[in-house]
C-alpha positions as CSV (number, residue, x, y, z in Angstrom):
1,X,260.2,81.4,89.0
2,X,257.0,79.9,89.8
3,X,254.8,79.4,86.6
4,X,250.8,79.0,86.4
5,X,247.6,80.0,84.9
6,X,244.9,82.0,87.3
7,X,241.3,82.6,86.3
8,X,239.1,85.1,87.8
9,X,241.1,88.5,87.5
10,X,241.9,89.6,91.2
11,X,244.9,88.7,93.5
12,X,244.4,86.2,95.6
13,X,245.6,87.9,98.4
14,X,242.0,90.0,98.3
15,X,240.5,86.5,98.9
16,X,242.4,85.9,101.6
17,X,241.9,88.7,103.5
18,X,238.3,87.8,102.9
19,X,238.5,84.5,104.9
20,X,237.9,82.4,102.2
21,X,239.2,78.8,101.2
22,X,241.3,77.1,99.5
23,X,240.4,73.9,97.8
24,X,243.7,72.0,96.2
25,X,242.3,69.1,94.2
26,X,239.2,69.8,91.5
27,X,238.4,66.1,91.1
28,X,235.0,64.7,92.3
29,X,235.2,65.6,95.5
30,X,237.2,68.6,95.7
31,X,234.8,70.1,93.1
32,X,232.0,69.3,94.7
33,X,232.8,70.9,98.1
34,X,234.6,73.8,96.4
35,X,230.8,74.7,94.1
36,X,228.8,73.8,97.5
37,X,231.3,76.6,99.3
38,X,230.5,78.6,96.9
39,X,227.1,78.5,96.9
40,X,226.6,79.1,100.2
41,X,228.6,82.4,99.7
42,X,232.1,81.4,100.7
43,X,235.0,82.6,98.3
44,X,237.4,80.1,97.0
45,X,240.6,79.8,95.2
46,X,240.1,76.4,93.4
47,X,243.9,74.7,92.5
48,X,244.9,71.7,90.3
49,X,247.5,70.7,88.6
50,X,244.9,69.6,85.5
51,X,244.7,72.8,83.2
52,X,242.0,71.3,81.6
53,X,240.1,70.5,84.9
54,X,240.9,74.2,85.6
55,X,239.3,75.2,82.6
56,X,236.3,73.0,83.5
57,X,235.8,75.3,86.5
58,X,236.5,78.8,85.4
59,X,233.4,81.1,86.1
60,X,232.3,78.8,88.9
61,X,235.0,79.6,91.3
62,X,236.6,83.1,92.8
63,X,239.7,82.3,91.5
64,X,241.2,78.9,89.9
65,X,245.0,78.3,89.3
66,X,246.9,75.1,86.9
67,X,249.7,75.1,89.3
68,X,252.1,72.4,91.1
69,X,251.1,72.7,94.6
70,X,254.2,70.5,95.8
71,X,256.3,73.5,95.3
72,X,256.7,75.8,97.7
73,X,257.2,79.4,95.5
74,X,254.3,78.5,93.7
75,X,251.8,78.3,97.3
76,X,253.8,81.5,98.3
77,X,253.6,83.4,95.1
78,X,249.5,82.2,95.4
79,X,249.5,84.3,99.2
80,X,248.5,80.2,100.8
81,X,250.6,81.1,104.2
82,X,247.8,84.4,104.4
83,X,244.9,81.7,104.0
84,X,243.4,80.9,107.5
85,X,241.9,77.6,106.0
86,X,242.7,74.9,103.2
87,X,241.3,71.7,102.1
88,X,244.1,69.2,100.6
89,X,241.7,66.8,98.2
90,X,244.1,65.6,96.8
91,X,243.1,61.8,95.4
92,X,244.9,60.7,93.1
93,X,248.4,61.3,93.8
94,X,249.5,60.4,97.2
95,X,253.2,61.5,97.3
96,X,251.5,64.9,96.4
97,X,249.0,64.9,98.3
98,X,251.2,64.5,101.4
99,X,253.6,67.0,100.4
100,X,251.3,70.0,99.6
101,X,250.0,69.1,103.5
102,X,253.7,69.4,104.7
103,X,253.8,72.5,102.9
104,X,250.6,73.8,104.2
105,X,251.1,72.7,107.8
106,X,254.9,75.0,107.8
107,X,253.1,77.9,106.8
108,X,251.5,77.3,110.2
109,X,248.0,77.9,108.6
110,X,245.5,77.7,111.3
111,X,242.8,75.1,110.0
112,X,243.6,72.3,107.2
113,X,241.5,69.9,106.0
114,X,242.8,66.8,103.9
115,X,241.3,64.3,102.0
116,X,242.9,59.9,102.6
117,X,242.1,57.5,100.0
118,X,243.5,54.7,103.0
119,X,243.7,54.2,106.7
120,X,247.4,54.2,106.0
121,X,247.3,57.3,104.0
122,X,245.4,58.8,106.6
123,X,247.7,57.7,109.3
124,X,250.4,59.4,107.6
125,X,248.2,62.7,107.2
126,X,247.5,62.6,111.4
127,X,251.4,62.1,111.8
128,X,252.3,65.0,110.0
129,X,249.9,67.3,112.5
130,X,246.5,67.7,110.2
131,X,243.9,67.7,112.7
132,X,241.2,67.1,110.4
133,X,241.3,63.7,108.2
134,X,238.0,63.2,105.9
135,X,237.4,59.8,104.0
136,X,235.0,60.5,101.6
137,X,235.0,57.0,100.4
138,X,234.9,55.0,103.3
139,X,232.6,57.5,104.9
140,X,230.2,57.6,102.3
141,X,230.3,53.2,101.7
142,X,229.6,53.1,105.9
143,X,226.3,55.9,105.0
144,X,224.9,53.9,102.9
145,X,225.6,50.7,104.2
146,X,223.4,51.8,107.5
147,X,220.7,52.8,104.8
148,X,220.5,49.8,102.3
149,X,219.9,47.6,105.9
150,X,217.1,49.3,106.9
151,X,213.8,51.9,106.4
152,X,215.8,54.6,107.0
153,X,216.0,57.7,104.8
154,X,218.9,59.0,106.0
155,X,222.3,58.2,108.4
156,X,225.0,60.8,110.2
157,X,227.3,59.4,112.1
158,X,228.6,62.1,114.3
159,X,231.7,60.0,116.0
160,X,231.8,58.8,119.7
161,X,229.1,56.4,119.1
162,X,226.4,58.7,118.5
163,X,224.0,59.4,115.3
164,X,221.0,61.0,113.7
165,X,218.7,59.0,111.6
166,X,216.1,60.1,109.3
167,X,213.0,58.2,109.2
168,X,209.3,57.1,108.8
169,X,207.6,57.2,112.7
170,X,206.9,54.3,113.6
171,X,203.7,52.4,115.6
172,X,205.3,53.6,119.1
173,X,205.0,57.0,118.1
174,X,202.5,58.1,115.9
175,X,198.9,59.6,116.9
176,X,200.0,60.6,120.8
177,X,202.4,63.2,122.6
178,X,205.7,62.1,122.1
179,X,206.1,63.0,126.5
180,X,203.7,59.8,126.6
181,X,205.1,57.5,124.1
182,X,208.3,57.8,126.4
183,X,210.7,56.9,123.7
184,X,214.2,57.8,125.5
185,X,213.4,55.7,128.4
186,X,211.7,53.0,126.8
187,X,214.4,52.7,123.4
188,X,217.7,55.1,124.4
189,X,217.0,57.4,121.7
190,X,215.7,61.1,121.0
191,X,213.3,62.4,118.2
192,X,215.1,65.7,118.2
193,X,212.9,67.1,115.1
194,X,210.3,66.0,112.9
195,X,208.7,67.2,109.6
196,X,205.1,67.0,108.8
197,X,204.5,66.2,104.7
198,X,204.9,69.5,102.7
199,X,205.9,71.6,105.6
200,X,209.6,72.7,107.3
201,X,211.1,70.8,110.2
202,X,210.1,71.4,113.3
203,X,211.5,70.9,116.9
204,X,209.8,68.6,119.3
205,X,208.1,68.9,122.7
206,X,206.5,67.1,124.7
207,X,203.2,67.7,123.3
208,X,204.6,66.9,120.1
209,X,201.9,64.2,118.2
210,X,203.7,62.4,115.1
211,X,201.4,61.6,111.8
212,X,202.0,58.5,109.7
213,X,203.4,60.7,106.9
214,X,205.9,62.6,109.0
215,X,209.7,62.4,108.8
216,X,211.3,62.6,112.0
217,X,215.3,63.0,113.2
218,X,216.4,60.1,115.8
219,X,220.0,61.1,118.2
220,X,221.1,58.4,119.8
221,X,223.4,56.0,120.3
222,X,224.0,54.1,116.8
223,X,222.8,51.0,117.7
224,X,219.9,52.4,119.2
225,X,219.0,55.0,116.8
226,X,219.4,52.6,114.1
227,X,217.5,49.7,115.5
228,X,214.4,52.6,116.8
229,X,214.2,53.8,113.2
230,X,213.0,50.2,112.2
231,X,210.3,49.9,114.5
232,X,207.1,49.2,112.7
């Protein structure tokens, strides 16, 4: 028999029928997406193999379990196969990180999400069938790399080449309609939104005139959108 510890007093299977998620890994990452989850008013069974860790996170979590999740009675006896989606963060341990995904993916759950600490880690992940690979680390060093080069305030790479940059206006823009200043014929790129100082973000127009202590959102090309946002 399966043996583990689960805080937060209802079967799991409620939660589960509540499309909620599963997070398997507490650590930095895994805890962080599991609270935000939460916060925005998603349920989640939290699981780690760490009681203490566990411990850490009772009352923050709808449920959290100590449990192996390389065995497959234990994700059985914790209803995984009724969970529609389930993010593997496991770090730390490779060799269980792949195996709770080999699980996962035989219970034919419909969306899984796992965490590669390498390219060949992550090439192993892909292999098995997980459609969706995050690199927290490398993804995060490549963010801030864009940012520590240049004036701007923010960087999303959205794949295919393409971004959104978060920035100061610069001289091409500022004081006249954004229609005039011509900016995605001239430099390739979009100011999709902007956001005057102390007030929400706004869409653009046309009409759209840019202050000095704006923010605006650049989509374009990365290249493109990175070198526009460092216009002066």
């Amino acid at each position: 028999m399966a043996r583990f510890n689960l805080f937060g007093g209802a079967d799991p299977t409620r939660i589960a029928e509540a499309d909620s998620v599963v997070v398997i890994g507490l650590g930095r990452f895994g805890g962080a997406l599991a609270l935000e989850l939460m916060a925005n008013g998603t349920e989640v069974l939290g699981i780690d193999g760490s009681e203490e860790v566990v411990q850490g996170m009772n009352g923050q979590l709808t449920h959290v379990v100590t449990a192996d999740s390389t065995k497959e009675e234990t994700l059985r006896q914790l209803s995984l196969p009724d969970f529609d989606r389930v993010v593997v963060a496991i770090g730390s341990d490779i060799q269980a990180s792949i195996l709770t995904t080999s699980l996962l993916l035989s219970f034919n759950i419909k969306d899984i999400w796992a965490k590669a600490v390498s390219d060949a880690h992550g090439t192993i992940l892909r292999q098995l069938g997980v459609q969706h690979v995050v690199y927290p680390e490398k993804d995060m060093g490549k963010r801030v790399a864009h940012l520590v080069r240049g004036a701007m305030q923010d960087y999303i790479d959205i794949g295919d080449g393409f971004a959104l940059v978060k920035a100061a206006p610069n001289s091409t823009i500022i004081g006249r309609p954004l229609g005039e200043a011509q900016v995605r014929a001239k430099y390739g790129v979009t100011i999709a939104a902007y956001k005057p100082a102390g007030k929400p973000w706004n869409y653009t127009t046309a009409e759209t005139v840019v202050e000095a202590d704006d923010t605006v959102l650049v989509a374009g090309a990365k290249q493109k959108a990175e070198a526009f946002s460092q216009l002066r």
